[in-house]
Structures are given as structure tokens and as C-alpha cells.
Backbone bond lengths (Angstrom), bond angles and torsions (degrees), N, CA, C in turn:
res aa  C-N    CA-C-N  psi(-1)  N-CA   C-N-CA  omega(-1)  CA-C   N-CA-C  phi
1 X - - - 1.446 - - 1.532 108.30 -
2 X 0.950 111.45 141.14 1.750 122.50 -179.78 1.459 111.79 -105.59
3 X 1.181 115.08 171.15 1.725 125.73 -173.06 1.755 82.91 -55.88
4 X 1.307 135.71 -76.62 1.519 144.40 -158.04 1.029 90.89 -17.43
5 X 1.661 97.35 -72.46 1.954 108.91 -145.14 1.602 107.57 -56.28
6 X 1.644 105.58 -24.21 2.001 102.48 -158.22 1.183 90.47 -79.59
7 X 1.725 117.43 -36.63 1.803 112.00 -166.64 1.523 109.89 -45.94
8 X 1.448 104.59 -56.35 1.394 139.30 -162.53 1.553 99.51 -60.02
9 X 1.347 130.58 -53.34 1.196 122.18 157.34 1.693 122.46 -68.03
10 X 0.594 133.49 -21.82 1.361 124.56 162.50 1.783 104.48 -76.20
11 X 1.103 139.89 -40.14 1.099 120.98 167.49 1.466 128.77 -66.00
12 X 1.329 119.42 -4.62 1.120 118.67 177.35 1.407 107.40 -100.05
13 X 1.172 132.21 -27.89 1.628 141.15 163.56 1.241 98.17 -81.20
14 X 1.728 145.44 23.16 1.345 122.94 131.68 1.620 111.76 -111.33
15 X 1.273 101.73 0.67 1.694 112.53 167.16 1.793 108.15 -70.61
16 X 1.273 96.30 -56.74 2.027 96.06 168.00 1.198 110.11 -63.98
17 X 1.486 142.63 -34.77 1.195 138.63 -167.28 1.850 99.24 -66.17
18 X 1.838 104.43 -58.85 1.138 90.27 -168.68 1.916 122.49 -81.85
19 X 1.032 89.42 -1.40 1.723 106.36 175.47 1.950 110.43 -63.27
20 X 1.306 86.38 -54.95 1.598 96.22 164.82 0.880 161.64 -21.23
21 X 2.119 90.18 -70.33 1.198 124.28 155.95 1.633 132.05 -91.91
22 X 1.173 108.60 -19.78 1.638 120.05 170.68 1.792 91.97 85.24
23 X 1.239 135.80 50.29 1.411 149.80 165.70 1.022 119.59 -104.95
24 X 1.450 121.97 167.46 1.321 130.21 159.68 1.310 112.31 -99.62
25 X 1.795 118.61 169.20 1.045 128.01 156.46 1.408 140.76 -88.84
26 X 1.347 110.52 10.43 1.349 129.71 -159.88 1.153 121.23 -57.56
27 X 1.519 117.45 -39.46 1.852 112.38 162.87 1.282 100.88 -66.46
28 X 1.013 131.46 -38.66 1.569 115.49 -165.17 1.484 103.87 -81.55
29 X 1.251 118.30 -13.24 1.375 106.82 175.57 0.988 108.20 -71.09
30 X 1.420 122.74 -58.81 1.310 140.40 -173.00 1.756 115.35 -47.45
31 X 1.487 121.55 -31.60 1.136 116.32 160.62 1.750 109.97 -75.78
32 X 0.986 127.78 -22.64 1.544 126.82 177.61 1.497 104.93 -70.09
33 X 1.315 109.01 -46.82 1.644 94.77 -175.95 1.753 128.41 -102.69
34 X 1.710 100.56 22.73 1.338 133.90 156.68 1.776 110.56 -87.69
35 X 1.491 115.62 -38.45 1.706 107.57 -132.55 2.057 72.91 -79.06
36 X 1.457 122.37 -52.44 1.797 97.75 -158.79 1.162 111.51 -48.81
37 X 1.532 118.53 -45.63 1.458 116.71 -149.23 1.997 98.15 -85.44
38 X 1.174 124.38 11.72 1.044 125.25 162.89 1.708 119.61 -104.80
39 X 1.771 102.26 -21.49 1.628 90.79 169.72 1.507 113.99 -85.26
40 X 1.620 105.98 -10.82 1.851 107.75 -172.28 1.649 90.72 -76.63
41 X 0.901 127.62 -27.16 1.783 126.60 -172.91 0.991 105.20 -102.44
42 X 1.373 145.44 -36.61 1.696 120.76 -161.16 2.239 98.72 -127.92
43 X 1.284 93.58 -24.62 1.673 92.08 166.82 1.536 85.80 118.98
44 X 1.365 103.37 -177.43 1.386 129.14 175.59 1.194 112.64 -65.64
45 X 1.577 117.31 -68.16 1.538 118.19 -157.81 1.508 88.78 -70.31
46 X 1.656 135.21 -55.51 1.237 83.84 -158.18 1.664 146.28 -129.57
47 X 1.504 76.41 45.03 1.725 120.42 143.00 0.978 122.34 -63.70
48 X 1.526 141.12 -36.60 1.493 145.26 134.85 0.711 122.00 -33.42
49 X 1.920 124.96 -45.15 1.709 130.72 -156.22 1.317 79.40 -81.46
50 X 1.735 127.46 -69.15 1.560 113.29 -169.49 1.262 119.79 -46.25
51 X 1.328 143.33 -49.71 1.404 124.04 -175.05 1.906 108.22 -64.58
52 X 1.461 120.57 -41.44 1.448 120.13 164.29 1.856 101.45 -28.28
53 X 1.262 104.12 -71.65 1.624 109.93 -170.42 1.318 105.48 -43.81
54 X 0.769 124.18 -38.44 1.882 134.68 -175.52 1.487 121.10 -77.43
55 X 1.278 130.09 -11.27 1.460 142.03 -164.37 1.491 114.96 -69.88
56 X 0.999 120.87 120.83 1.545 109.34 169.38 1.584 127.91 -87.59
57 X 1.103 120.47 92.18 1.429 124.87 -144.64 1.817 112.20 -60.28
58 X 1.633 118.65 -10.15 1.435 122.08 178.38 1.912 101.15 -86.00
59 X 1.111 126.53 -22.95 1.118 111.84 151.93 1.872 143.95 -95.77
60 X 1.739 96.81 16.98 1.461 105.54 -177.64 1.393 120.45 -73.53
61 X 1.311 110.76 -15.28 1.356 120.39 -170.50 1.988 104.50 -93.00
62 X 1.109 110.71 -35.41 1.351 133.66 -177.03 1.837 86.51 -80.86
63 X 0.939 127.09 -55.22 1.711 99.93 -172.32 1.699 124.37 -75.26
64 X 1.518 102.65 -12.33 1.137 127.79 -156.82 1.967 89.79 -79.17
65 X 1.544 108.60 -74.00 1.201 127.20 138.77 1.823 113.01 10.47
66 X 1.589 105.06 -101.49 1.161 121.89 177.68 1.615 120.56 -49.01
67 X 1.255 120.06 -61.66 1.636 121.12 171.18 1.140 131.60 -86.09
68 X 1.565 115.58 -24.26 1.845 113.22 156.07 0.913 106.87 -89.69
69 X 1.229 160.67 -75.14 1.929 165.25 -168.19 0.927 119.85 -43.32
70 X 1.594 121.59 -30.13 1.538 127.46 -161.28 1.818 107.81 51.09
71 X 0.873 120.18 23.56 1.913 117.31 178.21 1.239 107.04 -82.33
72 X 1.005 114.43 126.81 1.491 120.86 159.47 1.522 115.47 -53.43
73 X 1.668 114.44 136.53 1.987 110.19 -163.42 1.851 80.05 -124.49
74 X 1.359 88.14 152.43 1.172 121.97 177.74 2.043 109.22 -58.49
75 X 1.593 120.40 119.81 1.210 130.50 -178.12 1.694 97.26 -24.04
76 X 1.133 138.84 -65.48 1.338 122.55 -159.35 1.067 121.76 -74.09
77 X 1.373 114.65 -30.40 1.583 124.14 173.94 2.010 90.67 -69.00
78 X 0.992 114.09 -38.25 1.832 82.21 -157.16 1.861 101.87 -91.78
79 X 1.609 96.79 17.22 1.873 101.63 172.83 1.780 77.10 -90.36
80 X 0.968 134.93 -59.59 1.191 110.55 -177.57 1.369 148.61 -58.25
81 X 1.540 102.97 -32.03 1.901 105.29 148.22 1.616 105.43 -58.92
82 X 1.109 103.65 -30.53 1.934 88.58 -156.02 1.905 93.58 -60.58
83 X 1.255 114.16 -39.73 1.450 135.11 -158.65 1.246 92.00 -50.35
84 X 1.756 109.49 -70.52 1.952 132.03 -178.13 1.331 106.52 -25.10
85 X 1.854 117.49 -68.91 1.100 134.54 -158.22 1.545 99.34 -68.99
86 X 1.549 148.41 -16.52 1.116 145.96 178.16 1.543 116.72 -114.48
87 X 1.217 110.65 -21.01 1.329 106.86 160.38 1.957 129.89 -86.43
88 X 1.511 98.20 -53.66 1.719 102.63 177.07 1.821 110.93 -131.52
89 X 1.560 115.25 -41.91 1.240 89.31 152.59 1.140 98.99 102.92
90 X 1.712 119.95 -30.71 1.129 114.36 176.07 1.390 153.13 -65.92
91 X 1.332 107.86 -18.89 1.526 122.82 172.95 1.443 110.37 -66.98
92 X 1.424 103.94 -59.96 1.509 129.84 -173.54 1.701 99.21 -54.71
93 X 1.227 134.34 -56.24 1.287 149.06 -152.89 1.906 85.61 -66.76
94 X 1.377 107.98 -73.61 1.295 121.27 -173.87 1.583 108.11 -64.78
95 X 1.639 152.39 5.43 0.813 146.23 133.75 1.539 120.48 -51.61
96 X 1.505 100.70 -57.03 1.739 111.03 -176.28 1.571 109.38 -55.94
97 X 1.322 96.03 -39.91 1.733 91.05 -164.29 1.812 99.19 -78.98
98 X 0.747 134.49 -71.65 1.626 135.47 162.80 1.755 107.04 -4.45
99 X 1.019 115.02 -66.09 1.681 135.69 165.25 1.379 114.02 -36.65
100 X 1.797 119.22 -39.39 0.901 129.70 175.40 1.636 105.01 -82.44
101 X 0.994 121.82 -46.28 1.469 132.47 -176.70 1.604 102.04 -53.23
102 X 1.500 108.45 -65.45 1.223 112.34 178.04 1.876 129.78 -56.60
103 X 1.658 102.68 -15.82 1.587 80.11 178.74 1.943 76.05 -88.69
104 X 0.976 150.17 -35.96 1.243 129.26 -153.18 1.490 114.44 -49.81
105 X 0.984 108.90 -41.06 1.696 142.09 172.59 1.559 99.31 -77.30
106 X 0.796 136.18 39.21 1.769 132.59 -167.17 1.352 104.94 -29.20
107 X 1.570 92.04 84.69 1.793 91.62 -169.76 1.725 86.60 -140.48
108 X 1.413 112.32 18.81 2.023 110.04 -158.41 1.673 92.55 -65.75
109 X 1.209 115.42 -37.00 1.778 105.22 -171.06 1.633 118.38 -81.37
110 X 2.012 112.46 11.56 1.458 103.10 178.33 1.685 94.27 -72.74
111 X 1.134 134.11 -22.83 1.640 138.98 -165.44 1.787 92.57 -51.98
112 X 1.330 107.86 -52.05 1.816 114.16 -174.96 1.366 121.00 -49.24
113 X 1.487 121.64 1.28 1.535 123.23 177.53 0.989 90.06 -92.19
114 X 1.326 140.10 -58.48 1.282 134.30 -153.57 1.400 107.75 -76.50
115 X 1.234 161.41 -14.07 1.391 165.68 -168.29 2.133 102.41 -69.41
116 X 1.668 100.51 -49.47 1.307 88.42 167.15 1.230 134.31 -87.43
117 X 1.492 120.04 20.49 1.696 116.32 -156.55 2.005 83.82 -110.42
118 X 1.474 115.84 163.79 0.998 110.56 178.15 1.417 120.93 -99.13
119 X 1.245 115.84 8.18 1.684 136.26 -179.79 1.537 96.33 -101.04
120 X 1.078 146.08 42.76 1.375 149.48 -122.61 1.848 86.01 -95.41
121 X 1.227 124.53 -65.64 0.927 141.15 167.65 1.609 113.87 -8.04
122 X 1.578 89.75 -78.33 1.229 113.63 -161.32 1.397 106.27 -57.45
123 X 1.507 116.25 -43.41 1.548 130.61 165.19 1.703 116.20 -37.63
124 X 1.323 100.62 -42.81 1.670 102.47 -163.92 1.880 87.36 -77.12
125 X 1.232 107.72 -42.79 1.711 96.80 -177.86 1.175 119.84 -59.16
126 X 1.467 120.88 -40.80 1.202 129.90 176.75 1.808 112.93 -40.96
127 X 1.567 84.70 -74.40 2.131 96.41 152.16 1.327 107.22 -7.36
128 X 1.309 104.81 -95.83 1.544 124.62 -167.39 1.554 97.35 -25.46
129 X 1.052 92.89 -86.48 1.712 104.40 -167.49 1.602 112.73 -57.03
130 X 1.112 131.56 -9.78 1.391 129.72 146.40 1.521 120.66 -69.97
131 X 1.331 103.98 -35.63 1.857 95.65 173.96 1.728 116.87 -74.09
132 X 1.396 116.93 -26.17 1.025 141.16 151.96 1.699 144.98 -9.53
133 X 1.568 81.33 -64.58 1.657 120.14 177.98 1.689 98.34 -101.66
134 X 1.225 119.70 -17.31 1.430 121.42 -168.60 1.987 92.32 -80.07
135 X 1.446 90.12 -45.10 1.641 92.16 -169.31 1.735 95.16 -87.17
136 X 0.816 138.00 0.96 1.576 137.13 -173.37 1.237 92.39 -69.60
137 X 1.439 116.70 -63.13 1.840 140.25 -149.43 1.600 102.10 -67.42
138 X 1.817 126.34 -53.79 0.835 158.09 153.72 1.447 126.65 -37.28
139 X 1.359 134.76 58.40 1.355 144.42 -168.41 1.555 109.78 -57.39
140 X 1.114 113.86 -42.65 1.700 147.37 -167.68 1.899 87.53 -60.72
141 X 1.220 95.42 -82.16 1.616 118.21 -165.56 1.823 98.95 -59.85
142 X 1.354 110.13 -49.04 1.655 99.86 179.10 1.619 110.56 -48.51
143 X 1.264 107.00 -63.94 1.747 126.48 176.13 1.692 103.11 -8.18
144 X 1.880 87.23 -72.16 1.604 98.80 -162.18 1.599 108.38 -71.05
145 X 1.338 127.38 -38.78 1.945 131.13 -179.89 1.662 96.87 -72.08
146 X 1.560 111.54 -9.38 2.437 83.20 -168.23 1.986 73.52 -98.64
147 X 1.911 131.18 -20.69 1.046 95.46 -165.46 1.944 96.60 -95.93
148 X 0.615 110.47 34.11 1.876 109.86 -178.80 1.712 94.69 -116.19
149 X 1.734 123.50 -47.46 1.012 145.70 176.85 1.914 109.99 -47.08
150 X 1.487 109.61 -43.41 1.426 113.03 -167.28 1.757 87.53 -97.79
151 X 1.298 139.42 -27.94 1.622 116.54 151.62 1.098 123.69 -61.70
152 X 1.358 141.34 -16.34 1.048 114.59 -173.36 1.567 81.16 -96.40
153 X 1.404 127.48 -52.00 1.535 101.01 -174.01 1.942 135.31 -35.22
154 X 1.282 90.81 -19.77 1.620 100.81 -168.24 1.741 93.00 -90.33
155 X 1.144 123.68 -26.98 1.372 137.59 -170.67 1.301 107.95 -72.13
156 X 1.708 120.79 -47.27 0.753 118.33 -163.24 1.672 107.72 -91.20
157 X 1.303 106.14 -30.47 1.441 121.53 173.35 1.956 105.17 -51.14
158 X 1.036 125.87 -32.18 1.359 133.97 -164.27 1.811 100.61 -75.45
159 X 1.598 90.95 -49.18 2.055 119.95 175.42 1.562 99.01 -50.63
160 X 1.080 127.74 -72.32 1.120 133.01 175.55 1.719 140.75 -58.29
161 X 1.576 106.50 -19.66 1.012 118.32 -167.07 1.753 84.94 -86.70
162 X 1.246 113.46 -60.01 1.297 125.16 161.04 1.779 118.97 -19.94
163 X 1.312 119.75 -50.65 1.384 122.23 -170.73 1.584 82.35 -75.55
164 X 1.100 115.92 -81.59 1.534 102.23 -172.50 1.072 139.21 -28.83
165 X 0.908 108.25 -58.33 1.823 106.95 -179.08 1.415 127.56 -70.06
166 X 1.533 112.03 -11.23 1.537 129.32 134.38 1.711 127.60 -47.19
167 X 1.316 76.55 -35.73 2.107 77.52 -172.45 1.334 111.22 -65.38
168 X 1.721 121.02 163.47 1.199 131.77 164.78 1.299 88.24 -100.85
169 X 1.906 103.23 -178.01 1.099 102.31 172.34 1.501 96.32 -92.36
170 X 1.911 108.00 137.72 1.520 116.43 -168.00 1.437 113.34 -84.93
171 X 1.805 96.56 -22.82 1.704 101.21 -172.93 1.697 112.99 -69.00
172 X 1.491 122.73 -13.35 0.928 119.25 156.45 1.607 143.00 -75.05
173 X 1.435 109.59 -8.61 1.253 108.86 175.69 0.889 118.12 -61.95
């Protein structure tokens, strides 16, 4: 799979998301058409670390769920992604891209240890910040994931800019 195909699927699983819910995407846009021009200036990791800092941890499990798993989430949990993805965007935003990082790194199934532990959370952060320090150490490997990482950001930014500027406003229907 290439930056195209993941954008393209992730834009279509926020096309059902917001179809669903009758939302916008506007935080999440808004992190899409922030995340390149913040990895061409400040780098990969820590453009990662900022959206990490930003996460709302009652919907990490619910985005994790919805955009890595493909599972269908329970009506209240996905009023609450729908909420994320139109208000800040950030959890959700920083799930996808990580996801992307991780198949690059064909590492997408270390996320599956943590699903049975009951610190579940804390596990997926742990993750994060282990893939992190993995690419910190790794000059070679950062190089090639922040430049595969800033296509799909521009890719996906194009996916999204696109859903938006299609939308009505939904809260009025």
C-alpha cells in the first residue's frame, strides 16, 4: 500500500464516519492541513510528540478501534469520535499517521499486545514513544518514514481538503 491508497482509505472511513453522524471534519482537517508544513519545519518526531501532547485519551481506544481495526464501535462511542474529528482532531489525526508509520516499519500488529492488558492506554503510549526513540537512534530509517510520512500527509491533506469543501453545514439538517 502506498501513501495514495492509505489517504484514500482513511478518507473514505471519515466519509462513513461523517455520513453517520451528520458532522464535520474540521478539526481533523485542520490537523491535516497543519501536520506537512509542521514536519517540513520542525521534523517528524516532533510533530508526533505535539499531536501525542494533544490526545484525548477517552477517545484513543475508540479511534484506534475505528481506523486501525476496522470494528464497528458502539453508537455512543462513535458520537464521540464523530465529536474529536470535528472539534480538534487530534487523537484521530495522530492515530492514522502512527498506523502509517507503523505499517512502514511493519511493526502495525505490535498495537495487538496491548488490546488485552488493562492499562491499555498506557500501552499504546508506551508504543508511541517506543517507535519514536526507535526512529530517533536510526537516522537512515527516520529519513525514509518522515519522507513517506510527509506524502502521505500532503495526500491526505488533498483527501480531506476535498471532504470538506463538499460539506454542507450537517448540524443543520
Amino acid at each position: 500500500m502506498d501513501e495514495i491508497d492509505y489517504a484514500l482509505n482513511i478518507g473514505e472511513k471519515l466519509l462513513e464516519l461523517i455520513s453517520s453522524c451528520k458532522k464535520s471534519v474540521r478539526g481533523f482537517r485542520s490537523r491535516a492541513r497543519e501536520m506537512p508544513q509542521m514536519i517540513q519545519q520542525l521534523g517528524l518526531i516532533p510533530s508526533l510528540m505535539f499531536l501525542l501532547s494533544k490526545i484525548d485519551d477517552k477517545i484513543l481506544i475508540t479511534s484506534i478501534q475505528y481506523f486501525v481495526k476496522n470494528k464497528e464501535i458502539e453508537d455512543n462511542k462513535k458520537e464521540e469520535l464523530c465529536k474529536e474529528i470535528e472539534n480538534d482532531g487530534y487523537t484521530s489525526y495522530l492515530v492514522v499517521n502512527f498506523t502509517w508509520i507503523k505499517l512502514k516499519l511493519d511493526d502495525v500488529q505490535s498495537i495487538d499486545k496491548c488490546f488485552n492488558l488493562t492499562d491499555f492506554i498506557d500501552c499504546i503510549k508506551k508504543e508511541y514513544i517506543s517507535t519514536l526513540k526507535i526512529l530517533k537512534n536510526d537516522k537512515h530509517r527516520l529519513s525514509k518514514i518522515e519522507d513517506s510520512a510527509l506524502n502521505f500527509s500532503i495526500e491526505l491533506k488533498k483527501i480531506v481538503d476535498g471532504i470538506y469543501g463538499g460539506e454542507v453545514d450537517r448540524r443543520s439538517s
